[in-house]
N, C-alpha and C positions, 0 to 999 in steps of 0.2 A: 664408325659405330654411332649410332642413334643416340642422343640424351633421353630419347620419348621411348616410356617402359611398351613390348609389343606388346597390340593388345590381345593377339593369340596365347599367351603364357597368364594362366590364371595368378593373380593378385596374392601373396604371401602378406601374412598380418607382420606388423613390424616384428610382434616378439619372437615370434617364430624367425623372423631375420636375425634379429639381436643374440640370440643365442644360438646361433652360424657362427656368427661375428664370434662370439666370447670364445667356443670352441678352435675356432681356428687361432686365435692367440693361447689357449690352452697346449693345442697341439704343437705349434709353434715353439713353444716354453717360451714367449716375447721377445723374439727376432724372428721378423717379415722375413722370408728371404723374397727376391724380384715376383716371383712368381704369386705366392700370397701376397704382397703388396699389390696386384692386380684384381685379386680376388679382394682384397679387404675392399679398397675403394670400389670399387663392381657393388658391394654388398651395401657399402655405405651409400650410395646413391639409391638402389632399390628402399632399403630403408627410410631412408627422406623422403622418400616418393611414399611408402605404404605409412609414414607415421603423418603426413601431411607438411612438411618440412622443406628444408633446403640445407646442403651442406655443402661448404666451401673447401677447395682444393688444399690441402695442407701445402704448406709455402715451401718452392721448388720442385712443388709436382708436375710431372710434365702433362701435357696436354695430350688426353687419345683422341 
């Protein structure tokens, strides 16, 4: 998978990300399970990319 956002998938504003994000630890009740921990970090990287940012792998995350 690409680090580089496609550029055929229009552009989401961070907060419109950020509040994906919040929801899905909503839903969650605060435990990822594997699958949303997929989805979080997926979200967190779009967000870094839409807020102008950069964000660093939490430590012992694997590499996709």
């Amino acid at each position: 998978m690409s680090p580089y956002p496609n550029a055929s998938v229009p552009v989401r504003s961070a907060s419109v990300i950020n509040e994906e994000i919040r929801e899905l630890w909503r839903r969650s009740g605060g435990l990822l399970s594997p699958e949303d921990e997929k989805e979080y970090q997926r979200l967190l990287v779009e967000w870094a990319a839409a807020a102008g940012t950069s964000v660093r792998p939490a430590v012992g995350a694997e590499a996709v």
